[in-house]
N, C-alpha and C positions, 0 to 999 in steps of 0.2 A: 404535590402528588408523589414525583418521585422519592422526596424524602421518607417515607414511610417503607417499610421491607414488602410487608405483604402485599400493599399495594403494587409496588412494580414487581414483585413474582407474578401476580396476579395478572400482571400487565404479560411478559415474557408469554406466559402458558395461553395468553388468548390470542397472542400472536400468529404461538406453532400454530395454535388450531383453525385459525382466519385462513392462512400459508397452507392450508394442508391437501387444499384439492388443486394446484397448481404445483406442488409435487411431481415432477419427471415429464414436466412440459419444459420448453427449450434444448440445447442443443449441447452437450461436453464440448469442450476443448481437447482438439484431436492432432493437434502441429506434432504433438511426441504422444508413444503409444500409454504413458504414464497417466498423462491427462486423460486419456479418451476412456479407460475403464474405470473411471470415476462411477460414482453411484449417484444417478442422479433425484434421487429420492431422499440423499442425505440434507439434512436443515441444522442450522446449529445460529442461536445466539447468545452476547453474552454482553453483560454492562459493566464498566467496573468505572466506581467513584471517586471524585477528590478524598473523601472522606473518609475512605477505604471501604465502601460497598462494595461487594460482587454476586451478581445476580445473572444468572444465567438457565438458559432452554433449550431442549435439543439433543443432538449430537453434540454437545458440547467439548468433548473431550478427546473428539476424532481429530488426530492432524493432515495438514494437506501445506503442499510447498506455498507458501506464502507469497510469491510469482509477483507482482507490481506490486504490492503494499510495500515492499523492499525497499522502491524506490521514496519513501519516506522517510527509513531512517540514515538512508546515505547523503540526500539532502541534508538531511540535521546533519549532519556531522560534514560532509563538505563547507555548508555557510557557515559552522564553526567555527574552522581552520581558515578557511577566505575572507569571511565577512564579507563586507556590499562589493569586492573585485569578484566573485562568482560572477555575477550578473554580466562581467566585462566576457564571460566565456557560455554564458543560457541565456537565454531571453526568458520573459515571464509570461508569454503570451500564449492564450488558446491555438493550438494546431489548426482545430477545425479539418482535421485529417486521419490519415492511419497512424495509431503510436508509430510502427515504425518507418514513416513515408522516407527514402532516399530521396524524391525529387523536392521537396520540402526542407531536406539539410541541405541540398546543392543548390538549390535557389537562396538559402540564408545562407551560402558561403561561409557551411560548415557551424553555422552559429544554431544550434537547437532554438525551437520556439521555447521551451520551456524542460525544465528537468524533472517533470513527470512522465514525459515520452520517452520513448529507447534512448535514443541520441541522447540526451539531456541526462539519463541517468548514465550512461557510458561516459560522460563529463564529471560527472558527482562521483562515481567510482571511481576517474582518473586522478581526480585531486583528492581522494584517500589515500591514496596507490602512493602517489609523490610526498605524501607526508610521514606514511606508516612502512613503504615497503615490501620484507617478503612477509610481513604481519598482516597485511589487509585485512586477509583472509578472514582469519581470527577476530579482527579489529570490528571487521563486519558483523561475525555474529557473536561477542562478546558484547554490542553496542545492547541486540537484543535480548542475551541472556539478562544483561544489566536493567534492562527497562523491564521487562515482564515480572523478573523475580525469578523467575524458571530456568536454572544451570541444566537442567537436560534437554532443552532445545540444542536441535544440529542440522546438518547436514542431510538432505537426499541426496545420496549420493550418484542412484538410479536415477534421478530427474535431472540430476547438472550433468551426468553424462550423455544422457539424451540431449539436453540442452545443446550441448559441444557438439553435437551430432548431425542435428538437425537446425541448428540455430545461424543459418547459413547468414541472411539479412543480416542480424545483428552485428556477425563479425563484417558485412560489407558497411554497416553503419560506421563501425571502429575505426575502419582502415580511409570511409571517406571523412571523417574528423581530423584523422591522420594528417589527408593531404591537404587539410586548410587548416593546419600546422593547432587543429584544439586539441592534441593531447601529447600531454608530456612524457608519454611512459608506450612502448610497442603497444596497437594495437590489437595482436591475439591474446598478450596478457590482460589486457583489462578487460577485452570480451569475455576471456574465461572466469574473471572476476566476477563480474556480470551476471553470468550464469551462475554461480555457484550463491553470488546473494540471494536469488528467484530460487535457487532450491532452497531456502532453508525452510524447516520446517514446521509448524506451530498450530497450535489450536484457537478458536474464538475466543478465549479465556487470556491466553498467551497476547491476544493482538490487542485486545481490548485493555487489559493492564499495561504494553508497551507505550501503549500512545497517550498516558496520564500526562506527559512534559506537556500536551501541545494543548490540554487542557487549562495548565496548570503554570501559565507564562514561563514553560520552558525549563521548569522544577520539577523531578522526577520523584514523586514521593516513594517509590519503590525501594530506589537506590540510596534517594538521599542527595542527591545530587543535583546542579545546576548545571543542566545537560546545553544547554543553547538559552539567546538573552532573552528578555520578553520579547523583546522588539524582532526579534528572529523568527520566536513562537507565532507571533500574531501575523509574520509575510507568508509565512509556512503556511497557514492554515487560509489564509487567500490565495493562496495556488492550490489549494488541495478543492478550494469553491470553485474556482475558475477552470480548472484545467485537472481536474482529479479522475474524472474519466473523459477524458480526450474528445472526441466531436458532439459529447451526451451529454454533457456538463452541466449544458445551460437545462437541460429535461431533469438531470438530481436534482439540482439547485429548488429548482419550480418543485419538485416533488417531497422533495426531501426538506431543504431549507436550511441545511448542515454543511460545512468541509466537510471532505470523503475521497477516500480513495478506491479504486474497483482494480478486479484480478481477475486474469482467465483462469484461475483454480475454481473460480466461484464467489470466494473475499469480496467482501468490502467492509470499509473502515471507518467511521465516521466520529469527529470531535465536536463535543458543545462546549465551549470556551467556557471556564470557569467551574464546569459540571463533573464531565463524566466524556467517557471512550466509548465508544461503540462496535463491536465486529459481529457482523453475520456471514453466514456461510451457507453458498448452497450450490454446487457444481455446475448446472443447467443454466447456460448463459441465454438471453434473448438474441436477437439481430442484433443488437450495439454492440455485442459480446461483454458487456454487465451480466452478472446472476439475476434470472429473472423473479426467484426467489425470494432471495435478498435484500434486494431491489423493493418489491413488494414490501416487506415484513420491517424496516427501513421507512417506508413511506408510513405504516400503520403504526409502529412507534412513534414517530415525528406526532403525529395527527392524536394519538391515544394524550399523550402526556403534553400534548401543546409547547414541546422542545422546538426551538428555531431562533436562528441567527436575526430573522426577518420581523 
């Protein structure tokens, strides 16, 4: 089915239209004033192929800070540079808690359950930091210029300063890694790293092209490149099933049937091994703070096109 064009246009536009009376039901993200005047009527999805299809519905073209999906491509590139010693510094396990619980690092004496939670990516940033320098920065969003294809991907610079601002927790995450000796590098610098990954900025199009490696055993057809090994590809995307939106995981998983990652922008990100990338977008988060959206429109692709891990 998906192989065909018209067919999954056809598929994309009955989406929006399923999606469209559940439009500006749920709640923005309001921790920084950035997030909170989101539009929460905005939708955006987008597919893009091994093959190089790209197929897309929506808002498609609107960007918003890409906020957790972040912590996907720092991942890749941390287990790059470590290989299986990462694991000696995350654990891989479901939280079953708040991305950012302090009592949850201090009961794992500093060791994160898993490096899709705050802690765990302020780990995955640390061991960029220690390999790259005063380059991180760059290191970080050159990773995703390189994956998408898109060199005018940047920086908000409005949302990492809010970030800095407001982002009090986080840097108390940093500084309690600090003191059970997980990070090599001051923790205000790598919280402001941190923050400055979650701002960058990007469209459904942009996220959905970035994440072909993880479909694609870890070969980026974008770039050209052997981004991460197979065997990296295929753990990566067993963290992104188990623990890709933090205590809701096991509700995608049943719902969805995909690896995926979720974002308080409204993001999420979904890989079918072998196929194709996935990003929808839609501001209006539910109670689990998932896009409820998204979420939705995610669940009716899954179901339309008979896509699933399962």
């Amino acid at each position: 089915m998906y192989g065909v064009r018209m067919e999954f246009e056809q598929i994309l536009n009955d989406v929006v239209g399923d999606v469209r009376a559940s439009l500006g039901k749920g709640s923005v993200a309001n921790y920084i004033p950035a997030l909170a005047i989101a539009d929460p009527t905005k939708f955006a999805i987008a597919v893009a192929t091994v093959d190089g299809g790209l197929y897309s519905a929506g808002d498609a073209n609107d960007r918003f800070s890409i906020q957790s999906i972040s912590k996907i491509f720092a991942l890749s590139q941390a287990f790059a540079i470590l290989g299986n010693d990462l694991w000696g510094r995350v654990s891989r396990e479901n939280a079953g808690s708040e991305l950012n619980s302090l009592l949850l690092l201090e009961l794992g004496a500093g060791m994160p359950r898993n490096p899709l939670s705050n802690s765990g990516a302020i780990v995955t940033t640390d061991v960029i930091l220690t390999e790259n320098g005063k380059e991180t920065k760059n290191v970080l969003l050159e990773f995703v210029k390189e994956r998408s294809g898109n060199s005018e991907i940047g920086f908000n610079e409005e949302i990492a300063q809010l970030e800095v601002e407001h982002g009090h927790r986080t840097k108390a995450l940093s500084y309690l890694l600090a003191s059970f000796k997980n990070l090599e590098n001051h923790p205000k610098t790598v919280a402001m790293l941190y923050f400055y990954q979650c701002a960058i900025e990007a469209n459904c199009v942009d996220l959905a092209k970035s994440l072909l490696y993880l479909t694609n055993k870890g070969y980026c057809p974008i770039s050209g490149r052997q981004v991460i090994s197979a065997s990296q590809a295929r753990r990566i995307n067993s963290i992104l099933l188990t623990c890709g939106h933090y205590d809701v995981s096991g509700d995608f998983a049943f719902r969805v049937g995909l690896p995926g990652k979720s974002s308080v922008s409204g993001a999420i990100t979904v890989v079918v091994p072998g196929k194709m990338a996935i990003a929808a977008w839609s501001p209006a988060l539910n109670r689990d703070g998932v896009s409820l959206v998204a979420l939705e429109a995610l669940e009716l692709f899954a179901t339309k096109t008979g896509l699933s891990i399962f």
